[in-house]
mmJSON file of the N, C-alpha and C atoms, coordinates in Angstrom:
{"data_MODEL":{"atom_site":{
"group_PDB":["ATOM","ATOM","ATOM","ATOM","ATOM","ATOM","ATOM","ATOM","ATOM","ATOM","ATOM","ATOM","ATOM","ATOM","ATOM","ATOM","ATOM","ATOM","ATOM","ATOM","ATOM","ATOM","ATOM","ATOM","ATOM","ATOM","ATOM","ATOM","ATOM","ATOM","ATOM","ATOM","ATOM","ATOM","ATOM","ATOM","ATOM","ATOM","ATOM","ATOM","ATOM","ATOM","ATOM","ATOM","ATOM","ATOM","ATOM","ATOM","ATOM","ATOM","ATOM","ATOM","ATOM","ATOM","ATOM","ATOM","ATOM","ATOM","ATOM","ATOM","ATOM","ATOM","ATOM","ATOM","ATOM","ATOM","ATOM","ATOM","ATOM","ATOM","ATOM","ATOM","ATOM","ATOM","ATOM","ATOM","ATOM","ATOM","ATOM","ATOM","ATOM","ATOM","ATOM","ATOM","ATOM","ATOM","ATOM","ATOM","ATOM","ATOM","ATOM","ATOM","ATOM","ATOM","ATOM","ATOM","ATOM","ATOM","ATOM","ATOM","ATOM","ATOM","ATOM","ATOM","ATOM","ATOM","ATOM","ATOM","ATOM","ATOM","ATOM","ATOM","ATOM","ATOM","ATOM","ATOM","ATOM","ATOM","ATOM","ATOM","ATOM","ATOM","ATOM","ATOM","ATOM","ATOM","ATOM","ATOM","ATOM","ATOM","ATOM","ATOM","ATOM","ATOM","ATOM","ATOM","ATOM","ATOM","ATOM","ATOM","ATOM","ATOM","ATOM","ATOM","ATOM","ATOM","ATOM","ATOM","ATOM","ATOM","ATOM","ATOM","ATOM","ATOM","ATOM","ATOM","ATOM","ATOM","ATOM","ATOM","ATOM","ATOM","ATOM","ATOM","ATOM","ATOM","ATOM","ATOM","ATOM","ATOM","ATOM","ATOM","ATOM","ATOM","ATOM","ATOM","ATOM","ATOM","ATOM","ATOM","ATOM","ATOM","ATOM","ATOM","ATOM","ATOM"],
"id":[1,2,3,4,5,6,7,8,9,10,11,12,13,14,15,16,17,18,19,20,21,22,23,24,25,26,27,28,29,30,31,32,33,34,35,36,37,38,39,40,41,42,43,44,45,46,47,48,49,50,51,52,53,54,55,56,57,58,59,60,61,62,63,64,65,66,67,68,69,70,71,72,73,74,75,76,77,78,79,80,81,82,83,84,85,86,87,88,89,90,91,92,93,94,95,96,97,98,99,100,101,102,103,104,105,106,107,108,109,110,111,112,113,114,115,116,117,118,119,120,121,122,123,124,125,126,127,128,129,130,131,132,133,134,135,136,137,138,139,140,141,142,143,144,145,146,147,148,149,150,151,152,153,154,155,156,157,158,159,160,161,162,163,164,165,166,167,168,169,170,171,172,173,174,175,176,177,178,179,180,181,182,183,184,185,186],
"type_symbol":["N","C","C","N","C","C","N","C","C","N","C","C","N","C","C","N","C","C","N","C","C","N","C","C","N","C","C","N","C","C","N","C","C","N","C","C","N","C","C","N","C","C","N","C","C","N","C","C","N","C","C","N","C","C","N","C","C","N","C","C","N","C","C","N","C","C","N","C","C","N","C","C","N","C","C","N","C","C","N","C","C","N","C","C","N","C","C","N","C","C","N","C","C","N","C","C","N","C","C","N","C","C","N","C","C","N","C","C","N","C","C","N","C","C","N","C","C","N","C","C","N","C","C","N","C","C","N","C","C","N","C","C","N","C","C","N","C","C","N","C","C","N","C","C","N","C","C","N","C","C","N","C","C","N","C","C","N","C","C","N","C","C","N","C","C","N","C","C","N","C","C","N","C","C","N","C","C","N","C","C","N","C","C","N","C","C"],
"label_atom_id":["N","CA","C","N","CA","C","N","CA","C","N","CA","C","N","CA","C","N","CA","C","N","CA","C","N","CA","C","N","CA","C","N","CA","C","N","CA","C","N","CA","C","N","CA","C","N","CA","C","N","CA","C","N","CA","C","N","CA","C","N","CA","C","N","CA","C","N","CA","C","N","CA","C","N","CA","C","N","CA","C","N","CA","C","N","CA","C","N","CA","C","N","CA","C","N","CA","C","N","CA","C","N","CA","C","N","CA","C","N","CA","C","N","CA","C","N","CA","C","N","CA","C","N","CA","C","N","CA","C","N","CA","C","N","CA","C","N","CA","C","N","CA","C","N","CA","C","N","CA","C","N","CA","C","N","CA","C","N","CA","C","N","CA","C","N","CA","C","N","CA","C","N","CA","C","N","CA","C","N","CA","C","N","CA","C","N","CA","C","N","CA","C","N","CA","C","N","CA","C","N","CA","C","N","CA","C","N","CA","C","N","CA","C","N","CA","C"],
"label_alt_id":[null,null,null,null,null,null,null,null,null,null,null,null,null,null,null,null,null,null,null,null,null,null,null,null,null,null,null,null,null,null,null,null,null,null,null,null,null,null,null,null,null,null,null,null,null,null,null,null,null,null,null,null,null,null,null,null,null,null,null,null,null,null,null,null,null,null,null,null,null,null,null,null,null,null,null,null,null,null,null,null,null,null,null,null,null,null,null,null,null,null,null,null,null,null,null,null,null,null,null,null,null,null,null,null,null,null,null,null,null,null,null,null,null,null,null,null,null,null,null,null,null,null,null,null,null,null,null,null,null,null,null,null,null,null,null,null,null,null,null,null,null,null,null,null,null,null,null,null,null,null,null,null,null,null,null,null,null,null,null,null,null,null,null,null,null,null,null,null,null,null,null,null,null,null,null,null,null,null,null,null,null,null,null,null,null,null],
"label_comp_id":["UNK","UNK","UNK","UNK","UNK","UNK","UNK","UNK","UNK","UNK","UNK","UNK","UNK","UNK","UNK","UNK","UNK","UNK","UNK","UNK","UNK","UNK","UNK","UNK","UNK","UNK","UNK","UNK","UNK","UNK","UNK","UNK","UNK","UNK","UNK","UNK","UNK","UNK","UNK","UNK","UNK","UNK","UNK","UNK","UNK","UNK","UNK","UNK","UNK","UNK","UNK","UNK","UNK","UNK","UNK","UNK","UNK","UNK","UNK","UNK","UNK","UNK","UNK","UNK","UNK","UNK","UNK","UNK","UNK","UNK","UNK","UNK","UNK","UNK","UNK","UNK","UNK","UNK","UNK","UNK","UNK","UNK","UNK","UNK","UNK","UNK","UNK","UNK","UNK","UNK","UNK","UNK","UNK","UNK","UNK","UNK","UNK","UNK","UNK","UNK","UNK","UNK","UNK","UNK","UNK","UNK","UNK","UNK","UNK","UNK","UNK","UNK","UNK","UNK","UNK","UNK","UNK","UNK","UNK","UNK","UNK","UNK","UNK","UNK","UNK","UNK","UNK","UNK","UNK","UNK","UNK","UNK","UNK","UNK","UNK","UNK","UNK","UNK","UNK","UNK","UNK","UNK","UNK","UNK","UNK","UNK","UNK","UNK","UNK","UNK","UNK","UNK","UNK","UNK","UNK","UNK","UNK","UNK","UNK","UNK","UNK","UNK","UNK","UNK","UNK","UNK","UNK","UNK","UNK","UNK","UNK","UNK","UNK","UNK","UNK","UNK","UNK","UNK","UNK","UNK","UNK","UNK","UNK","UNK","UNK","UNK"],
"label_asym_id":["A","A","A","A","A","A","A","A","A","A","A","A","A","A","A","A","A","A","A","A","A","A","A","A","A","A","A","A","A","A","A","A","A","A","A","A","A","A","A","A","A","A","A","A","A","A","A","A","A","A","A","A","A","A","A","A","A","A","A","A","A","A","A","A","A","A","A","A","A","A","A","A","A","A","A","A","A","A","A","A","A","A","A","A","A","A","A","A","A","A","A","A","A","A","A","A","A","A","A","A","A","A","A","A","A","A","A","A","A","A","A","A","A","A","A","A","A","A","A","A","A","A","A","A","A","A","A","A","A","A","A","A","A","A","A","A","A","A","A","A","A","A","A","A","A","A","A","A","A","A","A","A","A","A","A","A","A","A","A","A","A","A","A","A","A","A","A","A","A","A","A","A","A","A","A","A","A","A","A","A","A","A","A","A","A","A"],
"label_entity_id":["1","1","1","1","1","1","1","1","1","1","1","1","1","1","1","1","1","1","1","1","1","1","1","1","1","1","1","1","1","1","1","1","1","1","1","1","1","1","1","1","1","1","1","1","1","1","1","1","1","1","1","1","1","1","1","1","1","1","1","1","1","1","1","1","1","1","1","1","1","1","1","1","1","1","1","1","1","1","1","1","1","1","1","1","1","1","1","1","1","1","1","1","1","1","1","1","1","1","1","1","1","1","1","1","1","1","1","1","1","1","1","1","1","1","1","1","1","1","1","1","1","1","1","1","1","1","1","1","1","1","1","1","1","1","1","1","1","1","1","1","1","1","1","1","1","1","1","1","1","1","1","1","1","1","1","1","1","1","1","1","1","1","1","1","1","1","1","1","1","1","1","1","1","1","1","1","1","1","1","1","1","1","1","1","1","1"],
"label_seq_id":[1,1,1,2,2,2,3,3,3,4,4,4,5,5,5,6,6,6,7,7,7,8,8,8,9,9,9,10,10,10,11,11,11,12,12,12,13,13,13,14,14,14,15,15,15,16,16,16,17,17,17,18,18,18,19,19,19,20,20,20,21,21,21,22,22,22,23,23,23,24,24,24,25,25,25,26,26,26,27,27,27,28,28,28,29,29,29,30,30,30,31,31,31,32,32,32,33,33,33,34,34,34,35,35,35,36,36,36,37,37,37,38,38,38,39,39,39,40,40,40,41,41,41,42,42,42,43,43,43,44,44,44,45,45,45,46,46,46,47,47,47,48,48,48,49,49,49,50,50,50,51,51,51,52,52,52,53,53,53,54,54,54,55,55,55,56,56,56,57,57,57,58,58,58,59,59,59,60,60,60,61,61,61,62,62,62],
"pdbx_PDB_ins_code":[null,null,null,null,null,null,null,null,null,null,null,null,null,null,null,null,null,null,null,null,null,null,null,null,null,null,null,null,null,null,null,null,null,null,null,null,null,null,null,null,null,null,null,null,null,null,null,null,null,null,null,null,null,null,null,null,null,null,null,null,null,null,null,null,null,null,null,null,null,null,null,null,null,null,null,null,null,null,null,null,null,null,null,null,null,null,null,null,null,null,null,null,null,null,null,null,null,null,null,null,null,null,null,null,null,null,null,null,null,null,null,null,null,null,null,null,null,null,null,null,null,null,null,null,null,null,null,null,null,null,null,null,null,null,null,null,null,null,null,null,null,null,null,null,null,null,null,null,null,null,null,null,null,null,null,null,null,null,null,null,null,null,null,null,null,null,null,null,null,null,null,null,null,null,null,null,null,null,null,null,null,null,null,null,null,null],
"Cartn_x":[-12.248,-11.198,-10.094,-8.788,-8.029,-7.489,-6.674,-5.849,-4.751,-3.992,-3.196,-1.708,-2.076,-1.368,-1.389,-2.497,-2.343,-1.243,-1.579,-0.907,0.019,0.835,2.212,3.002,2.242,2.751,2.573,2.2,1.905,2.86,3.148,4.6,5.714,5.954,6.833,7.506,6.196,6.423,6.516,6.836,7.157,8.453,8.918,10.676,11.196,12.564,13.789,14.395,14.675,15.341,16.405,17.324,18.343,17.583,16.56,16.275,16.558,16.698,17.619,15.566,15.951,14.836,14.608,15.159,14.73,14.312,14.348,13.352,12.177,11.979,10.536,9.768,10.509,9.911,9.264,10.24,9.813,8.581,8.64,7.296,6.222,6.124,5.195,4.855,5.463,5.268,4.122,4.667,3.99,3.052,2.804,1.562,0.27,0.82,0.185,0.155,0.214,0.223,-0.751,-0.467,-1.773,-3.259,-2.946,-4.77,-5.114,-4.221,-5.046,-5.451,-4.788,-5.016,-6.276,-6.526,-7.812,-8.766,-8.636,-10.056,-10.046,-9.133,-9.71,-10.771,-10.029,-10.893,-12.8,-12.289,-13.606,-14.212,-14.127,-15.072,-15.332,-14.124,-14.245,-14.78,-14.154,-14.437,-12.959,-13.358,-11.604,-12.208,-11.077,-11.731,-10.587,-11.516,-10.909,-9.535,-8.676,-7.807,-7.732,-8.825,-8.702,-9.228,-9.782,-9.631,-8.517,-7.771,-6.092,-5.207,-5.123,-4.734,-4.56,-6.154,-6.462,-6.122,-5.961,-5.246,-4.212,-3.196,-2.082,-1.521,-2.431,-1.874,-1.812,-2.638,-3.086,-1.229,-0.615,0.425,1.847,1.829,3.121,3.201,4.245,4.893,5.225,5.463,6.028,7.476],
"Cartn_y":[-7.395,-6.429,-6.698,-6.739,-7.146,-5.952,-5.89,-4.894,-4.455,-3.2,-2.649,-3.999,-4.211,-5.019,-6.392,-7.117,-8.329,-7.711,-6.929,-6.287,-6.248,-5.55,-5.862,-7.072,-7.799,-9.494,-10.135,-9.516,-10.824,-10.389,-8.982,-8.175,-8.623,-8.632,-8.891,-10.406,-11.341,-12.79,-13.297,-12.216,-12.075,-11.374,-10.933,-10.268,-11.555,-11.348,-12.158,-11.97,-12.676,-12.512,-11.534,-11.47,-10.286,-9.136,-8.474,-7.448,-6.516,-5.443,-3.89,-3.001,-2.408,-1.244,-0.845,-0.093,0.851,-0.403,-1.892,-2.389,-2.465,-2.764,-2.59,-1.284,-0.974,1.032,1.279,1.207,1.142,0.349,-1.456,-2.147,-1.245,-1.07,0.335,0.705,1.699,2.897,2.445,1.433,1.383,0.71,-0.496,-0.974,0.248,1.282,2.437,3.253,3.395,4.389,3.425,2.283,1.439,0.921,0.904,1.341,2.407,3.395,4.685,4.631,4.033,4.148,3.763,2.413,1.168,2.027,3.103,3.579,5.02,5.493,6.658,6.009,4.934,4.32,4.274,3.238,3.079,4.234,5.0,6.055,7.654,7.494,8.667,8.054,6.377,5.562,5.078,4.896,4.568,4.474,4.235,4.505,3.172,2.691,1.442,1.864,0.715,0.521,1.165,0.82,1.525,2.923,3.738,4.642,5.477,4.707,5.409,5.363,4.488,4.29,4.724,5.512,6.686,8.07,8.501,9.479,9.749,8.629,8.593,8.755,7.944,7.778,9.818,10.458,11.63,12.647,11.916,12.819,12.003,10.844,10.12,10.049,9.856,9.564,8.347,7.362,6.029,6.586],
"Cartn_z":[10.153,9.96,10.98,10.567,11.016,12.228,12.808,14.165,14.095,13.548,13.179,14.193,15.527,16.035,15.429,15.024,14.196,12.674,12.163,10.55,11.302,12.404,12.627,12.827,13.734,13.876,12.621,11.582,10.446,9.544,9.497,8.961,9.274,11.115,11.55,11.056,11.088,10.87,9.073,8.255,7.2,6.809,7.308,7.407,8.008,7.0,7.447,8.83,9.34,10.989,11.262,10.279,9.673,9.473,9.285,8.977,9.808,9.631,10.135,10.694,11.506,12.6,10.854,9.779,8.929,7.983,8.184,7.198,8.243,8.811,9.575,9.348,9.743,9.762,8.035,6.888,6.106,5.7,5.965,5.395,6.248,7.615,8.584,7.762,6.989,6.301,4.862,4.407,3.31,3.687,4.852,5.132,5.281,6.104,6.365,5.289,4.002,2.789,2.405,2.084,1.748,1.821,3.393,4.015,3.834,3.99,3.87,2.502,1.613,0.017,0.033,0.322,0.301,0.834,2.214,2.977,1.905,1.543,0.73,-0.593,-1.072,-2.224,-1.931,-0.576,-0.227,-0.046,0.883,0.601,-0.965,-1.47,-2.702,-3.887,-3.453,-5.254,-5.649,-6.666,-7.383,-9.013,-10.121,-11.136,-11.736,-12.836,-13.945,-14.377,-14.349,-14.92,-16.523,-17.32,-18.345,-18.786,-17.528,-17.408,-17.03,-16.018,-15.73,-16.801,-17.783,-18.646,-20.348,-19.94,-20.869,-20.504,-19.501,-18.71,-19.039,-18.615,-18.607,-19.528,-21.223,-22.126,-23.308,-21.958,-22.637,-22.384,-21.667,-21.053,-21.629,-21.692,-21.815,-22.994,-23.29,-25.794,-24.743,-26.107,-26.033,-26.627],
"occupancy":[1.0,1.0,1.0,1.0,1.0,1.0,1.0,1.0,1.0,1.0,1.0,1.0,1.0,1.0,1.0,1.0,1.0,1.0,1.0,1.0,1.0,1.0,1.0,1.0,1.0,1.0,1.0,1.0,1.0,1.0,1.0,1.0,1.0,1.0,1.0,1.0,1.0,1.0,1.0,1.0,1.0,1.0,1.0,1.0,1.0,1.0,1.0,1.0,1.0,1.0,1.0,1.0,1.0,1.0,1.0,1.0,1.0,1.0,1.0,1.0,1.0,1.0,1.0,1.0,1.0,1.0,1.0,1.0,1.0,1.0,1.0,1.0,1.0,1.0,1.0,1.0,1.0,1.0,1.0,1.0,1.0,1.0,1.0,1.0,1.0,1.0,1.0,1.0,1.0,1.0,1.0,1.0,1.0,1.0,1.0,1.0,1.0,1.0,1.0,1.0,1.0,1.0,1.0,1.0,1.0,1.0,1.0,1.0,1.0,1.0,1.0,1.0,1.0,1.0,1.0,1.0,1.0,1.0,1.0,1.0,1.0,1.0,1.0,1.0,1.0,1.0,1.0,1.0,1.0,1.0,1.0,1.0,1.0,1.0,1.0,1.0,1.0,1.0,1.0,1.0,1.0,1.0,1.0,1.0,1.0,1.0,1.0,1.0,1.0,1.0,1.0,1.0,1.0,1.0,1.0,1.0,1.0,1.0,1.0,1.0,1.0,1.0,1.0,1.0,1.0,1.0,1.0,1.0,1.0,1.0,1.0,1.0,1.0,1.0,1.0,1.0,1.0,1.0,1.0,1.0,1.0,1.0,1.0,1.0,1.0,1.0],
"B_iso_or_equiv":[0.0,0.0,0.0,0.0,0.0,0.0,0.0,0.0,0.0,0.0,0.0,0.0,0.0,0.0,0.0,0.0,0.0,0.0,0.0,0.0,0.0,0.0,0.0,0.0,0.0,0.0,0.0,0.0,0.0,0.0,0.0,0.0,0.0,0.0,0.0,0.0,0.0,0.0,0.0,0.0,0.0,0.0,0.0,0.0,0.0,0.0,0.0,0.0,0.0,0.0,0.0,0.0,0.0,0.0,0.0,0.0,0.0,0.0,0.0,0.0,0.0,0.0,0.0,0.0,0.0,0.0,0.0,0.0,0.0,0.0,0.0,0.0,0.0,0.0,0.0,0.0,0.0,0.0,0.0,0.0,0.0,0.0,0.0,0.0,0.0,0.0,0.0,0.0,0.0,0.0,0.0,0.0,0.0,0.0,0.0,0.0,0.0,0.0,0.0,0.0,0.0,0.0,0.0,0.0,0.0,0.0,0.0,0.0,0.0,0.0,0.0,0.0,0.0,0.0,0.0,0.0,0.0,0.0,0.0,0.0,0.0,0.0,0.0,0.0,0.0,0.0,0.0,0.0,0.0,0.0,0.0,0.0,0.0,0.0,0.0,0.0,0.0,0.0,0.0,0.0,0.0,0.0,0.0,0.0,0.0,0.0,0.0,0.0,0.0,0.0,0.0,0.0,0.0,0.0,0.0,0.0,0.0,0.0,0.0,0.0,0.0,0.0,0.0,0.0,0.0,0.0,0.0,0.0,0.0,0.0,0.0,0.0,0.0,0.0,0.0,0.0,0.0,0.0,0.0,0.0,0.0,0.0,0.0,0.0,0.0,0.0],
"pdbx_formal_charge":[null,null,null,null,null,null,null,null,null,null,null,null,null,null,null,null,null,null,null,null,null,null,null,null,null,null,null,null,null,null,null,null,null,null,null,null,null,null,null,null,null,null,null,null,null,null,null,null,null,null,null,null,null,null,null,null,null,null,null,null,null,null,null,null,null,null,null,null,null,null,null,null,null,null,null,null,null,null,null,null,null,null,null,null,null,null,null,null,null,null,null,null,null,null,null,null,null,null,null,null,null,null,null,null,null,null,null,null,null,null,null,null,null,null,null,null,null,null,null,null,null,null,null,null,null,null,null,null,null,null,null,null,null,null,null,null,null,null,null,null,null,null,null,null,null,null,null,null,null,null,null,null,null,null,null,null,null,null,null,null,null,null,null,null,null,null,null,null,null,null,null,null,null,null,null,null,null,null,null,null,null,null,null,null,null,null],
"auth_seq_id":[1,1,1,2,2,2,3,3,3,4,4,4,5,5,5,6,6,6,7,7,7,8,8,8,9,9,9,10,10,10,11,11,11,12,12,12,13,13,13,14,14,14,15,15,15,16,16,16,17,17,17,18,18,18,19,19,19,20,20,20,21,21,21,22,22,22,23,23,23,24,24,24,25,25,25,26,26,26,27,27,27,28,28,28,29,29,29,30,30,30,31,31,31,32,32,32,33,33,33,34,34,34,35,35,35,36,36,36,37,37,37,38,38,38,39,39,39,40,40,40,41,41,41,42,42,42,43,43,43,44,44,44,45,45,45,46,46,46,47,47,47,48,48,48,49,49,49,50,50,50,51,51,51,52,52,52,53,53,53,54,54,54,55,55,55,56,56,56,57,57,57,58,58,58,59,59,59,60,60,60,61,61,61,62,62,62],
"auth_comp_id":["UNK","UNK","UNK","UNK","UNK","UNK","UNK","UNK","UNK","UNK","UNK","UNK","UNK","UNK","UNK","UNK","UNK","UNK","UNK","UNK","UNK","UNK","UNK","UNK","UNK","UNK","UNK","UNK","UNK","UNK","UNK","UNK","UNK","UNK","UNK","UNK","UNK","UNK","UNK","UNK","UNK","UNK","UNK","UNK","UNK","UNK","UNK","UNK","UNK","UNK","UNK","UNK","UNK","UNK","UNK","UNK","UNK","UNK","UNK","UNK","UNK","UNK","UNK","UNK","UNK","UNK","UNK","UNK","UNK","UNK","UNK","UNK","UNK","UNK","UNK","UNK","UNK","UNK","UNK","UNK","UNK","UNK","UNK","UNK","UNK","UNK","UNK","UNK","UNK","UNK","UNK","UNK","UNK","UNK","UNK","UNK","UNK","UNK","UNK","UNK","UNK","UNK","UNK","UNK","UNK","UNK","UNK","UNK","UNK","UNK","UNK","UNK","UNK","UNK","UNK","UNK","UNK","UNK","UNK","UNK","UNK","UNK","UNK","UNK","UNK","UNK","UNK","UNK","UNK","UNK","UNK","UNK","UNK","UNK","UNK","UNK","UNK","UNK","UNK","UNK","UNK","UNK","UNK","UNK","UNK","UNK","UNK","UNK","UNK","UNK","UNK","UNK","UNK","UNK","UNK","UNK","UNK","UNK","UNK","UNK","UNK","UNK","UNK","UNK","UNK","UNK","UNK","UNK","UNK","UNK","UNK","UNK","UNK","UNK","UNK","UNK","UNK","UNK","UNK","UNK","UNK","UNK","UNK","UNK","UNK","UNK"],
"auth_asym_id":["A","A","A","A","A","A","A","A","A","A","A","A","A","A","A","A","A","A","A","A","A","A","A","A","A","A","A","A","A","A","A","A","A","A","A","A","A","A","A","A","A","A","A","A","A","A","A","A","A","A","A","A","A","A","A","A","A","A","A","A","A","A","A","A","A","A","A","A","A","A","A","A","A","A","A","A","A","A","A","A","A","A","A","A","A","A","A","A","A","A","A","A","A","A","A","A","A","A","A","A","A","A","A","A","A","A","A","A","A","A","A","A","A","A","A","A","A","A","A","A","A","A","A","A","A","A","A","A","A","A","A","A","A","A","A","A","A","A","A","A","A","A","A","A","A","A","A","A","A","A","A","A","A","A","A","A","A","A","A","A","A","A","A","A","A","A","A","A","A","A","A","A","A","A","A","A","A","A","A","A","A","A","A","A","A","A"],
"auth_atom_id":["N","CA","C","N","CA","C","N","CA","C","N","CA","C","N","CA","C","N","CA","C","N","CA","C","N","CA","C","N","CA","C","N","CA","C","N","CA","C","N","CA","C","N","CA","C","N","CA","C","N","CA","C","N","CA","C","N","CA","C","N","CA","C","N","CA","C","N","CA","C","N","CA","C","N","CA","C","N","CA","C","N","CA","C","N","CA","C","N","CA","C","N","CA","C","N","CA","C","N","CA","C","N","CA","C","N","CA","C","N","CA","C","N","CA","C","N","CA","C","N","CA","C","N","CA","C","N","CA","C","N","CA","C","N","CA","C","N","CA","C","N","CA","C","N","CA","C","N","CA","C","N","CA","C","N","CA","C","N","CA","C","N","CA","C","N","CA","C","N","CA","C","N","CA","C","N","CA","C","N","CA","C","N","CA","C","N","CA","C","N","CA","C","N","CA","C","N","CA","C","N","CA","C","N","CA","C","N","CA","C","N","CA","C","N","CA","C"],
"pdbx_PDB_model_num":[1,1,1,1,1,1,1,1,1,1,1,1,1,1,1,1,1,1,1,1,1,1,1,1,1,1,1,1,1,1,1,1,1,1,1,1,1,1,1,1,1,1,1,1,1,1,1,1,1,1,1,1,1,1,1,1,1,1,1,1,1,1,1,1,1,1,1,1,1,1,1,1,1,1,1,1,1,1,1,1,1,1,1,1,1,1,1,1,1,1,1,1,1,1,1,1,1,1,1,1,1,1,1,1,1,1,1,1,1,1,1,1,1,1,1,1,1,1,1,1,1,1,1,1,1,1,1,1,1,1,1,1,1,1,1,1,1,1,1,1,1,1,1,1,1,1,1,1,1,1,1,1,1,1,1,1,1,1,1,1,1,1,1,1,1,1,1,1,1,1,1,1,1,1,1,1,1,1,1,1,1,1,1,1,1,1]
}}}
C-alpha cells in the first residue's frame, strides 16, 4: 500500500509544470474522493455493473 506522500509525488510528477495551486488542490481532492470510494467499497461491497445499470435504467427514459 502505497503513502498518501508517495500518491502526492506521483500526482505531482504527473501535472504539467504550468499547472496553477487550484490544479493540484483539485487532482488532491479527487485522489482523496477516490480512496475513500475504493475503502468504502472494500469494506460495504460494491455491486455489478449490470446491476447499476438496472437501477438506473428504472429512473432514466432514453
Amino acid at each position: 500500500m502505497s503513502t498518501a506522500k508517495h500518491d502526492v509525488e506521483l500526482l505531482l510528477n504527473k501535472l504539467p509544470e504550468d499547472c496553477t495551486l487550484e490544479d493540484i488542490q483539485y487532482h488532491l481532492y479527487v485522489l482523496e474522493k477516490v480512496r475513500r470510494g475504493l475503502a468504502e467499497a472494500h469494506v460495504h461491497g460494491s455491486i455489478p455493473q449490470s446491476e447499476v445499470e438496472a437501477r438506473l435504467s428504472q429512473w432514466l427514459t432514453e
